[in-house]
Backbone as a printed PyTorch tensor [residue, N CA C, xyz], in Angstrom:
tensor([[[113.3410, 170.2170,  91.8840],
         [113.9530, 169.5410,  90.7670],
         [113.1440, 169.8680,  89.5160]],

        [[113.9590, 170.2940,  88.1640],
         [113.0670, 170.6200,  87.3660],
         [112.6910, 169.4760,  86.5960]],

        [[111.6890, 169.5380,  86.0510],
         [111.1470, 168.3750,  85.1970],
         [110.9190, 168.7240,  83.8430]],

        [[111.4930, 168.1890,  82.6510],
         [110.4950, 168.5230,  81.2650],
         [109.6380, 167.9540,  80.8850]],

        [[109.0510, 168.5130,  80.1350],
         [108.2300, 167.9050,  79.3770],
         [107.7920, 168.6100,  77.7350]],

        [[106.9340, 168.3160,  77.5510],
         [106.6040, 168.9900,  76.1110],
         [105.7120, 170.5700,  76.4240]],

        [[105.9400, 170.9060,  74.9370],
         [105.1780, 172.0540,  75.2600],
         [103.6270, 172.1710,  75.8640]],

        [[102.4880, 171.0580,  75.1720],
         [101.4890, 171.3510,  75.5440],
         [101.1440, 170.3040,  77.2350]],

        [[102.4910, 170.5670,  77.8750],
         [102.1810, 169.4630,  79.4290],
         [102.6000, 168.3020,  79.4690]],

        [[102.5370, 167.4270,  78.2610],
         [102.4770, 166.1510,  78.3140],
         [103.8990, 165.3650,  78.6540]],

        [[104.8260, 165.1240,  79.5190],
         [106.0400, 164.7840,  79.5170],
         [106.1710, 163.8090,  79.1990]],

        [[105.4740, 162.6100,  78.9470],
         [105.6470, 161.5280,  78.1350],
         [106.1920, 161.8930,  76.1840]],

        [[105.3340, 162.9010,  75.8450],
         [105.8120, 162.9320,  74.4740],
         [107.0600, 163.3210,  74.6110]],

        [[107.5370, 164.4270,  75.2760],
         [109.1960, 164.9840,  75.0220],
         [110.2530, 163.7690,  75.2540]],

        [[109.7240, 162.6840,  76.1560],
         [110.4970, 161.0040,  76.4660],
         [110.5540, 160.4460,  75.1130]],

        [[109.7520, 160.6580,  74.3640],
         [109.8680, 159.5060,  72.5630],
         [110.8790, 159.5830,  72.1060]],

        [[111.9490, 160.8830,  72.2440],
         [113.1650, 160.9010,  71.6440],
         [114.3150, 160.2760,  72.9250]],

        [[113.8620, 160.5850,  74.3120],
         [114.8800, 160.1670,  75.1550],
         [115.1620, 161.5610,  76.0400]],

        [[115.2160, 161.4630,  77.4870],
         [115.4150, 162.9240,  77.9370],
         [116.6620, 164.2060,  77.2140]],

        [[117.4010, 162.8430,  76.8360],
         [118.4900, 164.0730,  76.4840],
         [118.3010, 164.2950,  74.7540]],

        [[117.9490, 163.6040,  74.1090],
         [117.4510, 164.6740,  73.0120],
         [117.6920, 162.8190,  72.2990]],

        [[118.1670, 163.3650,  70.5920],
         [118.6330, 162.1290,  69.7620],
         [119.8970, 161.5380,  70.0960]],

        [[120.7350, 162.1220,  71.1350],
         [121.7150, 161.3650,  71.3540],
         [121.8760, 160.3630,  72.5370]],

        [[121.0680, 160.1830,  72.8660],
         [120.8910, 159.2390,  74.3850],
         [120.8180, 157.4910,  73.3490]],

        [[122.2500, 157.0040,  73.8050],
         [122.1170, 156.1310,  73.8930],
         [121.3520, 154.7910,  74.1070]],

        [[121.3060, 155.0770,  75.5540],
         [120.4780, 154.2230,  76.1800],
         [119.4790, 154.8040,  77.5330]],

        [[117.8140, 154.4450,  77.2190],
         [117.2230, 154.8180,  78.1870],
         [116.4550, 153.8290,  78.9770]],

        [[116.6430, 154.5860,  80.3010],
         [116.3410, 153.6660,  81.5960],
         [114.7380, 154.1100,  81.9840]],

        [[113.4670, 153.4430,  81.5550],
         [112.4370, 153.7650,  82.1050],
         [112.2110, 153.0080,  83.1870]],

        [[111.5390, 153.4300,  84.1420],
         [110.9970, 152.9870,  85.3430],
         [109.2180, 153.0270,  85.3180]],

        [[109.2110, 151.7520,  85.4560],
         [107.3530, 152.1270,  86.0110],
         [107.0670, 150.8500,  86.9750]],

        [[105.9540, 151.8590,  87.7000],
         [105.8080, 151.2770,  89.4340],
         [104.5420, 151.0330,  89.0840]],

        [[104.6620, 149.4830,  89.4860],
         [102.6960, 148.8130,  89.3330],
         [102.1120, 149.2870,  90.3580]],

        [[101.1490, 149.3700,  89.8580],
         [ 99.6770, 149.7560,  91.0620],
         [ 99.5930, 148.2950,  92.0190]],

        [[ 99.6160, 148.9240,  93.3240],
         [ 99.1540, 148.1800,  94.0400],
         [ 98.2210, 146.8290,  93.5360]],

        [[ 98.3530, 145.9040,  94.0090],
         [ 97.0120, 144.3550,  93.6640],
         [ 96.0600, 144.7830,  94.8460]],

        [[ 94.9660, 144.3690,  94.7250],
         [ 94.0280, 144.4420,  95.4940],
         [ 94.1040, 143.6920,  96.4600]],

        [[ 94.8580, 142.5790,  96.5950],
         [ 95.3360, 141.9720,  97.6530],
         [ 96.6170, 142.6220,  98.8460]],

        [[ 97.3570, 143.7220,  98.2290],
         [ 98.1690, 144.8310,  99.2890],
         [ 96.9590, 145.2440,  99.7550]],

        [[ 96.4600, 146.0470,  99.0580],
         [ 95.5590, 147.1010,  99.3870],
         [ 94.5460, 146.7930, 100.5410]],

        [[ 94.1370, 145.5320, 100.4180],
         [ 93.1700, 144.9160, 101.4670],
         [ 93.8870, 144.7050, 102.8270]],

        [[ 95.3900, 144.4920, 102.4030],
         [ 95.6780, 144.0150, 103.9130],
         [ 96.1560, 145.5440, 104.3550]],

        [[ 95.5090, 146.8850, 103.6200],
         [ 96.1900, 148.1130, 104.2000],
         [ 97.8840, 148.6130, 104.1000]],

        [[ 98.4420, 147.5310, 103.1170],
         [ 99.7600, 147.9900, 102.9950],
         [ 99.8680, 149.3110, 102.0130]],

        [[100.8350, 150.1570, 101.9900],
         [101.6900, 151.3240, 100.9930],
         [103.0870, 151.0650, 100.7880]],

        [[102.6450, 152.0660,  99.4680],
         [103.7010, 151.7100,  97.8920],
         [104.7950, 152.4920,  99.3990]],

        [[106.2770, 151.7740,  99.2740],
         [107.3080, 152.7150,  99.3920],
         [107.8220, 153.3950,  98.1980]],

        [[107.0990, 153.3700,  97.1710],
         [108.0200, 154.2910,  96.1280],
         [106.6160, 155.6000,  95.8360]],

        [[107.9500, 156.4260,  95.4610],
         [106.2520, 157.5700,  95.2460],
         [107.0670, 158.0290,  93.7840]],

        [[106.4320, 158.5050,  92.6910],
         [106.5340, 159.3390,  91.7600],
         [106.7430, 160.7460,  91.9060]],

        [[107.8790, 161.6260,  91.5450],
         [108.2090, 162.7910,  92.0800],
         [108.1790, 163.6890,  91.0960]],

        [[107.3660, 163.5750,  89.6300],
         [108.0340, 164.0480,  88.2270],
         [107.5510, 162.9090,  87.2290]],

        [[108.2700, 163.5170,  86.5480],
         [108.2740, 162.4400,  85.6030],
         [109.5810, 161.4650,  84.8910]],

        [[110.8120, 162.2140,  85.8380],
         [111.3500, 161.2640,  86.2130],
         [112.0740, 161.4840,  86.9620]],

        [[111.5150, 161.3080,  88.3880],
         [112.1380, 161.0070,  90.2720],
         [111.4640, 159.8760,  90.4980]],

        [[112.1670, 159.3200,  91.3310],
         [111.1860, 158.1070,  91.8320],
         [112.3800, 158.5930,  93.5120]],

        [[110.9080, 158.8700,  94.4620],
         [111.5770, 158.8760,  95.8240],
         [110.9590, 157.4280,  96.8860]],

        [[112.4320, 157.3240,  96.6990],
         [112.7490, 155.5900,  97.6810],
         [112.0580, 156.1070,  99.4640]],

        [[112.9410, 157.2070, 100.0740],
         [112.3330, 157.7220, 101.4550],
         [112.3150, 159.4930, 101.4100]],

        [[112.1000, 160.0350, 102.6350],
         [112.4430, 161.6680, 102.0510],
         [113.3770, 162.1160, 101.7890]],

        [[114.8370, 161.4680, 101.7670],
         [115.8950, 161.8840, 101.5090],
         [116.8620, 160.6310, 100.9050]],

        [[116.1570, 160.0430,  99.9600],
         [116.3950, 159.0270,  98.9020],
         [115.9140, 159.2380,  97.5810]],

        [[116.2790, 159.7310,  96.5180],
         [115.2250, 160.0640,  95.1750],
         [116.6770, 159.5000,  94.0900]],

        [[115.9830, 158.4170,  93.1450],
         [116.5540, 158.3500,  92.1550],
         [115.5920, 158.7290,  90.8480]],

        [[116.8800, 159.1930,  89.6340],
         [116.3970, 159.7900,  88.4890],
         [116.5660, 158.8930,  87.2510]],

        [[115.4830, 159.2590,  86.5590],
         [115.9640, 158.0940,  85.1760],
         [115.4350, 158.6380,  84.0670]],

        [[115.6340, 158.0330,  83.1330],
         [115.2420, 158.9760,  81.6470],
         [113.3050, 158.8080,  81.7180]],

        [[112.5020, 158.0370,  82.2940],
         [111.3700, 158.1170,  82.9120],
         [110.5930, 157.7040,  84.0230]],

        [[109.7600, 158.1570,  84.4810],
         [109.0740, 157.4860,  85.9130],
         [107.8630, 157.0210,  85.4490]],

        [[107.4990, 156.3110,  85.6210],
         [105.6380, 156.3490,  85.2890],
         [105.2350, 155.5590,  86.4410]],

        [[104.2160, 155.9230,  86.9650],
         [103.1930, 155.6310,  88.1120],
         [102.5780, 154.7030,  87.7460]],

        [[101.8820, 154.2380,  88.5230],
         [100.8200, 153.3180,  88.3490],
         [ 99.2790, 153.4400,  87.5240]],

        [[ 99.4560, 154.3280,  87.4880],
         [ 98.1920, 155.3450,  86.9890],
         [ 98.2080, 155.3320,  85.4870]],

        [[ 99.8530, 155.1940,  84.8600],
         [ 99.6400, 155.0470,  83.0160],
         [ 99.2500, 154.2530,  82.4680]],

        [[ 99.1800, 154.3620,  81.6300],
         [ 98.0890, 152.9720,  80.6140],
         [ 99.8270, 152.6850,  79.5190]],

        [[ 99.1520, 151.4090,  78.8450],
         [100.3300, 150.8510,  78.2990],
         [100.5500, 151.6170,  76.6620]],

        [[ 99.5130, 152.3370,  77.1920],
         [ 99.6960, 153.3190,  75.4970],
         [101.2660, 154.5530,  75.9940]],

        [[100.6900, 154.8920,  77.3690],
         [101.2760, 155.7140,  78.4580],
         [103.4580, 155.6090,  77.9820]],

        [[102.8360, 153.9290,  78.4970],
         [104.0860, 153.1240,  78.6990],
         [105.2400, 152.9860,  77.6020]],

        [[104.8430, 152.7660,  76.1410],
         [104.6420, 152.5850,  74.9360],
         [105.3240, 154.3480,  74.5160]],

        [[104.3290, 154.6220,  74.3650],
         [105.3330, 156.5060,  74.0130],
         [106.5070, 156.7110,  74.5980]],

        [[106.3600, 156.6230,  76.0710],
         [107.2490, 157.0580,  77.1510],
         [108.8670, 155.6770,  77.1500]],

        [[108.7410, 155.1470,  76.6830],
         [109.5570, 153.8300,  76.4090],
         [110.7840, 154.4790,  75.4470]],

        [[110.4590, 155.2260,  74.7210],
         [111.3970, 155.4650,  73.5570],
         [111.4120, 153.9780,  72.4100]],

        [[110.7610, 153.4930,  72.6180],
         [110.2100, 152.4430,  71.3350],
         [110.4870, 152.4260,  69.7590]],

        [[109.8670, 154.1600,  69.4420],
         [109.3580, 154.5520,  68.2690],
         [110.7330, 155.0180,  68.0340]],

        [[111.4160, 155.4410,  68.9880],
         [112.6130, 155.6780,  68.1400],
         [114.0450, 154.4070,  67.3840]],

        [[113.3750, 153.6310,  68.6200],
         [114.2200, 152.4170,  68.0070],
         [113.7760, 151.8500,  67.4020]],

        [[112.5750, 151.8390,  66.6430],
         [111.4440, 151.1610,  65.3270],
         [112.5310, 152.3350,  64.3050]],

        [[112.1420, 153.5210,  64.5740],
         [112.9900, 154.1220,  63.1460],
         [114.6010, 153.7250,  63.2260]],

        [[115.0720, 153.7990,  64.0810],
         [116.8630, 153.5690,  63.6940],
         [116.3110, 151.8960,  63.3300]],

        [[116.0840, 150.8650,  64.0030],
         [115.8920, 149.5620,  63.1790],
         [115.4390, 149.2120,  61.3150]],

        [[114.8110, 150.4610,  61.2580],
         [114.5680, 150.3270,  59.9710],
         [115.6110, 151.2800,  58.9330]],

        [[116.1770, 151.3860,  59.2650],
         [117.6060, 152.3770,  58.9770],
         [118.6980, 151.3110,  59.3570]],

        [[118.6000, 149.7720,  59.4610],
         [119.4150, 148.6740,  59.7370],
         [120.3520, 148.4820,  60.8630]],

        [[120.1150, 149.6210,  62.1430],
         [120.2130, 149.1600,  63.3220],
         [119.6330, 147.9860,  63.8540]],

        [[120.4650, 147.4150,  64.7300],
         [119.8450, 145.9070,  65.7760],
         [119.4440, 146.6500,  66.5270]],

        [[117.7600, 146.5070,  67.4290],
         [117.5420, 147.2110,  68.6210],
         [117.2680, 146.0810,  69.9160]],

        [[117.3800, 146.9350,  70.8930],
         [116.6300, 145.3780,  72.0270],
         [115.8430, 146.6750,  72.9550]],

        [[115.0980, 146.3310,  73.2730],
         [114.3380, 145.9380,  74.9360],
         [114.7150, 145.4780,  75.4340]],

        [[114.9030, 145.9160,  76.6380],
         [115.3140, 144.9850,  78.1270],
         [114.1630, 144.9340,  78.9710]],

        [[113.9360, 144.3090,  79.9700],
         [112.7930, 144.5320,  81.0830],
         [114.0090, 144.2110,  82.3380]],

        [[113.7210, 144.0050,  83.2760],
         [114.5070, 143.8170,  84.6600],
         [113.6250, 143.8630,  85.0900]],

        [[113.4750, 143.2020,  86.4700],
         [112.7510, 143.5260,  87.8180],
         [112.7440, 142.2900,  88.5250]],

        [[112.3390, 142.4340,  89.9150],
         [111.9460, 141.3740,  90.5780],
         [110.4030, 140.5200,  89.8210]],

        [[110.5090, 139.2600,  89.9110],
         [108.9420, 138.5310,  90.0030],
         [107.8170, 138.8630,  90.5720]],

        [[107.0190, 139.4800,  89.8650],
         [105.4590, 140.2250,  90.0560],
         [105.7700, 141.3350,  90.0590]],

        [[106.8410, 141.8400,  89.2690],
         [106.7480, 143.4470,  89.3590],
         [106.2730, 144.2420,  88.1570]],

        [[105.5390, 143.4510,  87.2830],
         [104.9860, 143.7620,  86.1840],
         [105.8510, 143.7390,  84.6510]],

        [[106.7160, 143.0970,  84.7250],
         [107.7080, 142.7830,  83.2450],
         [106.7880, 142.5950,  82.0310]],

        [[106.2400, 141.1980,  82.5290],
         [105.5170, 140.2750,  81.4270],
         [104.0620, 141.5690,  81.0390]],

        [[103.2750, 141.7000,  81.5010],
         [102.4580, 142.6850,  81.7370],
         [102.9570, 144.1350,  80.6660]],

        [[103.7270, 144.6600,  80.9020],
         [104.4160, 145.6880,  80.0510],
         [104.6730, 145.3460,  78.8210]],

        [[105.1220, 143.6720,  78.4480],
         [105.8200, 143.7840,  77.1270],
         [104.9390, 143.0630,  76.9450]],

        [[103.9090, 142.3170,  77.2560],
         [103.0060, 141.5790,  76.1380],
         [101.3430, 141.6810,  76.3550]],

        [[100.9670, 142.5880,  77.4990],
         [100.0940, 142.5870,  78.4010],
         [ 99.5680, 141.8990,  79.2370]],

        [[ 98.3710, 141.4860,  79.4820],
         [ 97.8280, 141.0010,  79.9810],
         [ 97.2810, 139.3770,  79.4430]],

        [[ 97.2770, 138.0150,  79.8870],
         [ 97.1080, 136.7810,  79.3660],
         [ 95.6100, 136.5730,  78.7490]],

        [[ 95.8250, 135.8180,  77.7740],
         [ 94.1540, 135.7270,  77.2470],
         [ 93.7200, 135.3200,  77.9680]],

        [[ 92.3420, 135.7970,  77.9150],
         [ 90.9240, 135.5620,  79.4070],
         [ 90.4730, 133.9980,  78.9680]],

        [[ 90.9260, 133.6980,  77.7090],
         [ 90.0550, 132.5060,  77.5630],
         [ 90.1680, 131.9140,  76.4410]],

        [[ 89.8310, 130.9440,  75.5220],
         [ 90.0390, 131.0280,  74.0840],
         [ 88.7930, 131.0380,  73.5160]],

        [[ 89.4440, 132.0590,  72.3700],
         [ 88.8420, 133.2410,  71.5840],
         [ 88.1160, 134.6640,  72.2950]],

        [[ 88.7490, 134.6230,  73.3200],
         [ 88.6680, 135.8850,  73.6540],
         [ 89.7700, 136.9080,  73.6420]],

        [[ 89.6090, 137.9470,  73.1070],
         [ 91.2400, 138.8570,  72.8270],
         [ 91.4990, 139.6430,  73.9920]],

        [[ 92.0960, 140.0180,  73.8330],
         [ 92.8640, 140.8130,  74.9260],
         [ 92.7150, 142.3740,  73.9890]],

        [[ 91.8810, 143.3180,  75.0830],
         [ 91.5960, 144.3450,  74.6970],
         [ 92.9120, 145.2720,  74.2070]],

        [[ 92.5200, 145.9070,  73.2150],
         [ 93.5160, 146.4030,  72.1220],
         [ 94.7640, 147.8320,  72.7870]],

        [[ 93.6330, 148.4870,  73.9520],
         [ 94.3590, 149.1170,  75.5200],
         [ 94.6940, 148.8800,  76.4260]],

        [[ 95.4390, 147.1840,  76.3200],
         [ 95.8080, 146.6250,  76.8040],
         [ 96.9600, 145.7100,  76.6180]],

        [[ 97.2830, 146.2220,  75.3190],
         [ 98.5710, 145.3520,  74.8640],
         [ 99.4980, 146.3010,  75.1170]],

        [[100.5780, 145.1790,  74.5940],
         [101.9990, 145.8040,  75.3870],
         [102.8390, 145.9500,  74.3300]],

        [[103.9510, 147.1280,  74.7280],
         [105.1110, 147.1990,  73.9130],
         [104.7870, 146.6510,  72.7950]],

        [[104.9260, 144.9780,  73.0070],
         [105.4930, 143.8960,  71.6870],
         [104.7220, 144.2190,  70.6580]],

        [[103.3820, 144.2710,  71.1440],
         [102.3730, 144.3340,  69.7080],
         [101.9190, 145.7910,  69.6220]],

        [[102.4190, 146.5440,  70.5910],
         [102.3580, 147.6300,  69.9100],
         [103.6640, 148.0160,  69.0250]],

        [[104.7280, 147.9140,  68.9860],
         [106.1020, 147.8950,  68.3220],
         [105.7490, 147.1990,  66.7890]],

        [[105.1150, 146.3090,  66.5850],
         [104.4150, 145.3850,  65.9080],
         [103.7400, 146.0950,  64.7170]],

        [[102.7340, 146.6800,  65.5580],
         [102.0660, 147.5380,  64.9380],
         [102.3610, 148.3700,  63.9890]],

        [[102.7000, 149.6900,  64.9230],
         [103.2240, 150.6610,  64.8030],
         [104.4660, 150.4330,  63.6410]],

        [[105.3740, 148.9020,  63.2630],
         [106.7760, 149.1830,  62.2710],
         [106.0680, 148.8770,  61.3670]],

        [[104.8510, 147.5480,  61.0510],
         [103.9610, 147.7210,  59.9120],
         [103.1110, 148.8350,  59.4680]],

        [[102.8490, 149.3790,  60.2550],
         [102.5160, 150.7840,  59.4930],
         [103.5030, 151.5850,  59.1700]],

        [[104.3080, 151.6170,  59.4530],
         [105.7670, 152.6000,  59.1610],
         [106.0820, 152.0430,  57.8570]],

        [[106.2960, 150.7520,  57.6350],
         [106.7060, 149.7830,  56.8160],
         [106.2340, 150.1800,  55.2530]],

        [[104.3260, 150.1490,  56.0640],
         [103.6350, 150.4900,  54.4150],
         [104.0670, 151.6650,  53.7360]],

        [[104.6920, 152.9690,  54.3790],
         [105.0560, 153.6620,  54.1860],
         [106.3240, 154.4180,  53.8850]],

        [[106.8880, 153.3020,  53.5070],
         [108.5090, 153.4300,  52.9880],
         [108.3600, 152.6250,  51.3800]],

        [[109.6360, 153.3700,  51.0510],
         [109.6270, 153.4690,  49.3070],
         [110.5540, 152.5670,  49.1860]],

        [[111.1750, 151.9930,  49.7980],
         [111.9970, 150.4630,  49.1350],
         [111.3050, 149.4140,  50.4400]],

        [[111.6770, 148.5370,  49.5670],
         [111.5320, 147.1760,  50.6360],
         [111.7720, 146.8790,  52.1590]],

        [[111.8500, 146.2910,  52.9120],
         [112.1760, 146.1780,  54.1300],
         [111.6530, 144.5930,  54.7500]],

        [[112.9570, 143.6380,  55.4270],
         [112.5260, 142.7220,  55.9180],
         [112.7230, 143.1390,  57.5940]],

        [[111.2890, 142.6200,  58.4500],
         [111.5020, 142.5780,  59.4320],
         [111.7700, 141.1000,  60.0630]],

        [[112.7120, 141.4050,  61.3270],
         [112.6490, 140.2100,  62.0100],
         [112.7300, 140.4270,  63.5360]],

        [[112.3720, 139.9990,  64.3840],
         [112.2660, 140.0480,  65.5840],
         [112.3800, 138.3650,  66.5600]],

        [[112.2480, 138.8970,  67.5340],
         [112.3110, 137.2140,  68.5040],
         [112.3200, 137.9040,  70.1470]],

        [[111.6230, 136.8780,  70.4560],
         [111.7620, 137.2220,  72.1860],
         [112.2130, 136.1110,  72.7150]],

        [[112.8850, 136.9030,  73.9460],
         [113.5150, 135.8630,  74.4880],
         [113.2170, 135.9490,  76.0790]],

        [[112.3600, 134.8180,  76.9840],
         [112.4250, 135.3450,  78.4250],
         [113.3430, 134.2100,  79.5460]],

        [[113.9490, 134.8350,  80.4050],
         [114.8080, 133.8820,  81.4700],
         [113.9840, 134.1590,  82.5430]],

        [[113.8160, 132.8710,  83.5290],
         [113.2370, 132.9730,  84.7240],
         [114.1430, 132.1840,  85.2780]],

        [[114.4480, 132.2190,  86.6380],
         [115.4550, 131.5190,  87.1570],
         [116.6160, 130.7550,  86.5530]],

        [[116.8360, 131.6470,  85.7960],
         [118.5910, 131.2870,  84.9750],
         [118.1080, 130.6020,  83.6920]],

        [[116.7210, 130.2500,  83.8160],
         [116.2010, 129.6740,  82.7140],
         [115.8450, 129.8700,  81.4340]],

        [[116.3270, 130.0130,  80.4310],
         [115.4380, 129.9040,  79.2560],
         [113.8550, 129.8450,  79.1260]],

        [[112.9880, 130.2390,  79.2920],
         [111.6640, 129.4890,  79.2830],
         [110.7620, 129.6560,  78.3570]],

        [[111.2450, 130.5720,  77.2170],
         [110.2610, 131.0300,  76.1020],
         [111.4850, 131.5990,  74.9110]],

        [[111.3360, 131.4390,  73.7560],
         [111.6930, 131.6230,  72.8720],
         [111.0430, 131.5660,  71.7980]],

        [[110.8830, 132.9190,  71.0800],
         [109.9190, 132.6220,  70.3250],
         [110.4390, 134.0650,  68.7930]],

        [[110.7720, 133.0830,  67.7260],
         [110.8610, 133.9400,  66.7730],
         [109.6630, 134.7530,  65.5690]],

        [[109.9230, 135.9990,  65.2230],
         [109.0010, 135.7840,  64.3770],
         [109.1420, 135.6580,  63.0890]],

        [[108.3940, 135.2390,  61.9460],
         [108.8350, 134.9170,  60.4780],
         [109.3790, 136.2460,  60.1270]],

        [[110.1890, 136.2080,  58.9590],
         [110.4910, 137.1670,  58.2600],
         [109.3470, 137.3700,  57.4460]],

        [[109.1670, 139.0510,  57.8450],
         [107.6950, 140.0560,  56.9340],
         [108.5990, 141.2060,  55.8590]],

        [[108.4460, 140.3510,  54.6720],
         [108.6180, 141.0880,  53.5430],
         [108.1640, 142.3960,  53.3900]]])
């Protein structure tokens, strides 16, 4: 199966636009958490293996494809490029609505991806290679932001359901 990627190896960068170029609609990333140290101890293995950069093989004659795969092995910077993010930061600021989705089963790393990891404590931060999507998206449109020649209001909001539930809602102010 062939795989792309960019010229100098990296197949995460050629993903920033979306496998199929600027016209992909909508892209489906996949990423498979690393084992907890609690599988690992009791000797269990991943049934999913990474085949590419984007196969994900279920058994030897089961492989599904998606606009990315990422292993357990990427970092959320990894995650973040390979997301197609940056492209929906620029069409949003060009007055597209964008969303994120997450899906998955419970403990399959959702929360983890889009906001990282929980503060260790108070006043302790959460290391800066370790945040997720949200605040990197965050980031990344305020700097874009400073760098545009008319105005721009941002607005954003998250929204999470756990068992049919509502359980977080959270807007952010409008940034002039």
């Amino acid at each position: 199966m062939e795989e792309r990627g960019s010229p100098d190896g990296d197949p995460a960068r050629n993903l920033e636009q979306g496998p199929e170029g600027s016209e992909t609609p909508i892209q489906v990333v996949l990423r498979v958490r690393p084992m907890s140290t609690v599988e690992l101890r009791r000797g269990e293995q991943s049934a999913l293996h990474c085949s590419g950069t984007r196969t994900l093989q279920v058994s030897p004659d089961v492989a599904f494809r998606f606009g990315a795969v990422l292993d357990g092995a990427r970092t959320q910077e990894d995650v973040f490029r390979a997301c197609g993010v940056k492209r929906l930061g620029e069409l949003a600021l060009r007055g597209f609505s964008c969303t994120v989705f997450t899906f998955g089963q419970t403990g399959s790393g959702k929360t983890y991806t889009l906001t990282g990891p929980p503060p260790q404590g108070e006043g302790v931060p959460v290391p800066p290679s370790l945040a997720g999507i949200m605040q990197r998206t965050f980031t990344w449109l305020l700097d874009r932001v400073q760098h545009l020649d008319s105005p721009v209001t941002l607005r954003a909001s998250y929204l999470e359901i756990y068992n049919e539930q509502v359980s977080a809602v959270v807007g952010a102010p409008h940034i002039p």
